[in-house]
C-alpha positions in Angstrom: -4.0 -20.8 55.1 -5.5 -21.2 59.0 -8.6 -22.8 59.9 -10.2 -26.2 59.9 -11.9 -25.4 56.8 -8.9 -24.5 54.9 -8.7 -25.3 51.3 -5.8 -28.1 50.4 -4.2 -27.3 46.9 -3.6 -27.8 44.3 -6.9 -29.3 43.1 -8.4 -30.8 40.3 -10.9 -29.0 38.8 -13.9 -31.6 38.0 -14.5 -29.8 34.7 -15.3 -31.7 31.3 -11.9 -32.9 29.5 -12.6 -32.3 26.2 -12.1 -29.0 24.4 -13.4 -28.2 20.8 -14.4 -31.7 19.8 -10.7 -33.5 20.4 -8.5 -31.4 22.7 -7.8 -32.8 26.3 -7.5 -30.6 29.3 -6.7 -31.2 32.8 -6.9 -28.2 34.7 -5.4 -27.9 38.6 -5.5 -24.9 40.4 -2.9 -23.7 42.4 -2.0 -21.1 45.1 0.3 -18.1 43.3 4.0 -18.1 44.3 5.7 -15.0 43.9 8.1 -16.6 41.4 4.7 -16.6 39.4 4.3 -12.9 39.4 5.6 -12.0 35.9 3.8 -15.2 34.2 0.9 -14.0 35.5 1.1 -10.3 34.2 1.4 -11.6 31.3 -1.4 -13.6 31.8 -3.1 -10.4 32.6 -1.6 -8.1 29.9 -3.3 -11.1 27.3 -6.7 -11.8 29.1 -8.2 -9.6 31.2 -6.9 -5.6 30.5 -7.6 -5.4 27.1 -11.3 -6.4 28.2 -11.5 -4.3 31.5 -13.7 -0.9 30.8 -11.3 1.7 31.8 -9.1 -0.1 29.1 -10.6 1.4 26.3 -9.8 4.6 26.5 -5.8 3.3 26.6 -6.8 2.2 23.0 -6.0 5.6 22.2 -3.1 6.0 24.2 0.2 4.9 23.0 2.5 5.4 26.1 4.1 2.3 27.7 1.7 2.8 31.0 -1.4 2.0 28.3 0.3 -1.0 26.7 1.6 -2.4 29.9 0.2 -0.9 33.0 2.7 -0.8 36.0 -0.2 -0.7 38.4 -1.1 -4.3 37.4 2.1 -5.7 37.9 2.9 -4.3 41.1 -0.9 -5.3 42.7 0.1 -9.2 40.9 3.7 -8.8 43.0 2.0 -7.3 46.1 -0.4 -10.0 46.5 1.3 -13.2 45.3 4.0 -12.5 48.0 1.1 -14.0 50.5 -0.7 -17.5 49.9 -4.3 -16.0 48.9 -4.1 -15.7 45.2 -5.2 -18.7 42.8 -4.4 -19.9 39.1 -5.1 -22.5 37.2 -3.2 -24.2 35.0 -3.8 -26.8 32.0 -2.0 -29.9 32.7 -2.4 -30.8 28.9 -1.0 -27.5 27.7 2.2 -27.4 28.7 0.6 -26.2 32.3 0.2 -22.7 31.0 -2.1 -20.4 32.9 -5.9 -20.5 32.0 -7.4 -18.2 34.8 -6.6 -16.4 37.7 -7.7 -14.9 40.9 -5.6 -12.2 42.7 -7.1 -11.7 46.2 -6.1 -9.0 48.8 -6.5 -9.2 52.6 -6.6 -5.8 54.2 -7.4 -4.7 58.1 -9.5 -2.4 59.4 -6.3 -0.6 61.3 -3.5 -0.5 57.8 -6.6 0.0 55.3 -6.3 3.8 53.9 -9.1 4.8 51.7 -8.3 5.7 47.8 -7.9 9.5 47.8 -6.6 12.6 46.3 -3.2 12.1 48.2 -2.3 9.0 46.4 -2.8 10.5 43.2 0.0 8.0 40.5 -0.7 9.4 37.3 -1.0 13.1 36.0 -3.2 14.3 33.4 -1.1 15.0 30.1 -3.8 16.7 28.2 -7.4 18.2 28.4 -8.6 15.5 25.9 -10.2 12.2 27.8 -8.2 10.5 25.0 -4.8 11.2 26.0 -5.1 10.7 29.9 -3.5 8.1 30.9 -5.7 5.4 31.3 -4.7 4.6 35.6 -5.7 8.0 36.1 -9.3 7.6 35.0 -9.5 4.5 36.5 -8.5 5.9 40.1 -11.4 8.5 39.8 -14.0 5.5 38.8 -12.8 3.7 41.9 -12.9 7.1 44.1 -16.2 7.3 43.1 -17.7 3.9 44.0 -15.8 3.7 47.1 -17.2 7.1 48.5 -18.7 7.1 51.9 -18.8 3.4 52.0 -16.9 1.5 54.8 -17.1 -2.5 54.1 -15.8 -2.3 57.7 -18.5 -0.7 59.3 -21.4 -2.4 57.2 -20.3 -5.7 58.0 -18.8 -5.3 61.6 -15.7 -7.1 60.6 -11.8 -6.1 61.3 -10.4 -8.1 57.8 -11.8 -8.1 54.4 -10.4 -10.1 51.4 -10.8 -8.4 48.6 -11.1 -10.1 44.6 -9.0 -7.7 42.9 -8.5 -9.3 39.7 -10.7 -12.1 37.9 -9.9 -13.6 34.7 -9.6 -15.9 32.2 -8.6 -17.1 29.0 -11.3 -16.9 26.4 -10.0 -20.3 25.1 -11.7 -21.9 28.5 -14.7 -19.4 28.7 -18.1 -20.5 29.5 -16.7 -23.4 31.9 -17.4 -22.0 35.1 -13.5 -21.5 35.9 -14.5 -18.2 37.5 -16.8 -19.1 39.7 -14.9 -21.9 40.9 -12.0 -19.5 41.7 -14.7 -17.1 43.2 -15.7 -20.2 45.5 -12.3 -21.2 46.4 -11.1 -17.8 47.4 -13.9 -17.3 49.1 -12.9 -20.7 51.0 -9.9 -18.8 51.7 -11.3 -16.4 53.4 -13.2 -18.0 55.5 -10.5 -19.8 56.6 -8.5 -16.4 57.2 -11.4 -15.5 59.6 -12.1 -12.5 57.3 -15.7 -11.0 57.8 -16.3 -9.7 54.6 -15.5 -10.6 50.8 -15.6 -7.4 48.5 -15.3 -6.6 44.9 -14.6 -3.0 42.6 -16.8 -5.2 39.3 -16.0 -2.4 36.7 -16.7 -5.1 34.7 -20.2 -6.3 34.2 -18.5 -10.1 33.6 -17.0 -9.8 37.3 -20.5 -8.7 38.9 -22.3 -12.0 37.2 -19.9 -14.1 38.5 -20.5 -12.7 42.2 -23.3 -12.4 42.5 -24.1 -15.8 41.7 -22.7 -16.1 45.5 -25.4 -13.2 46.7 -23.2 -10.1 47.1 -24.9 -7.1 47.8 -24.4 -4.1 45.5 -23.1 -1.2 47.8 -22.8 1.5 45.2 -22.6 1.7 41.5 -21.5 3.8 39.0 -23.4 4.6 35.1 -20.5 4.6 32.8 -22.7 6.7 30.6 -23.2 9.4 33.3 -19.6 9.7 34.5 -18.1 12.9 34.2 -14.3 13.2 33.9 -12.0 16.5 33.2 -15.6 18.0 31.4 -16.0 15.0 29.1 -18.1 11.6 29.6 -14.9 9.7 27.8 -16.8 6.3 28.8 -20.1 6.8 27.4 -19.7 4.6 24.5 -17.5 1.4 25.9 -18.8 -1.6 24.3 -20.1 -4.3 26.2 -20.2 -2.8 30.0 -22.7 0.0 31.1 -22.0 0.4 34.8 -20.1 -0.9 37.7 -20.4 -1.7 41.2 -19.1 -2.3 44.4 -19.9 -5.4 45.9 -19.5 -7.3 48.9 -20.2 -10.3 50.9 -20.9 -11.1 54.5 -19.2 -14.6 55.4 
């Protein structure tokens, strides 16, 4: 990281140290390496897929892509090859991983818009239940993404975005995620990016940011969305809609 501002890791996370009456913790955060990747899809595979909203619809899917999606693990490589994703790790637990925060940095000249032409995954049946689960996720993101340029709105040439935010529900309701939300947006402002943004499918993500007052720039009603003739997430529990979100920094 650049800047006079820049964040020094790893860090101690000033967090309580006692966990369910007796249990110690001690919990550092750390910038990802990309000897980390795998440990961290795992991570992922265990604590934030099976809770994301386009997830559900995998529950009825029994190909490998549903039960470990490739598209996870090559974003976790992707990004962890640069020094802007975080983790944190619990000291008193054999310094397994407890939360993470995979973050992006893209440029207004290389950024290429989620379209049609970059189309992964191809529909193996008319029932919502048996399409692959990245394909309906694509078409969520297509739609909150339409006709809006984070660019443009916030007159910058590099965003960060917060592509993936989670953490284990042993450690939940200890504000791990938005420390990691205040850290990466640390490193961003040390990047000189100009904008922080966010695709919160998840109603969990869009608490946590907007806590730091991003604006919602478009949002989709789960319970409206129409895909291949069905509305196959009109029933998810626990998440209604999602936005995009974004930051000015």
């Amino acid at each position: 990281m650049t800047g006079d501002n820049a964040l020094t890791f790893p860090l101690e996370l000033e967090l309580p140290v006692v966990k369910n009456g007796n249990r110690q913790q001690r919990l550092i955060t750390h910038v990802a390496r990309a000897d980390e990747a795998d440990e961290i899809f795992e991570f992922l595979l265990r604590h934030f897929f099976p809770l994301a909203p386009i997830r559900q619809l995998g529950l009825y899917d029994e190909s490998e892509e549903a039960k470990r999606p490739e598209w996870i693990q090559d974003l976790v490589r992707d990004c962890v090859k640069t020094p802007h994703s975080l983790l944190v790790r619990d000291v008193c637990r054999h310094q397994q991983i407890v939360a993470v925060a995979i973050n992006e940095f893209k440029t207004k000249i290389d950024s290429t818009d989620v379209g049609p032409s970059s189309e992964p995954y191809a529909s193996k049946s008319s029932n919502p239940a048996q399409i692959p689960v990245g394909r309906l996720h694509k078409a969520v993101l297509e739609y909150i993404n339409r006709d809006v340029n984070v660019f443009d709105i916030y007159k910058t040439d590099l965003k960060m975005e917060l592509s993936i935010l989670a953490v284990d529900d042993r450690y939940a309701r200890q504000g791990l995620a938005t420390k990691l939300v205040e850290f990466s947006l640390g490193i961003a402002r040390a990047e000189g990016a100009g904008a922080v943004w966010t695709e919160a499918l998840s109603e969990y993500t869009a608490k946590v940011t907007s806590k730091f007052g991003f604006d919602i720039l478009r949002t989709v009603k789960y319970y409206e969305f129409k895909f291949d003739e069905d509305f196959p997430l009109a029933n998810i529990p626990g998440h209604r809609v999602g936005h995009l979100m974004a930051l000015k920094i």
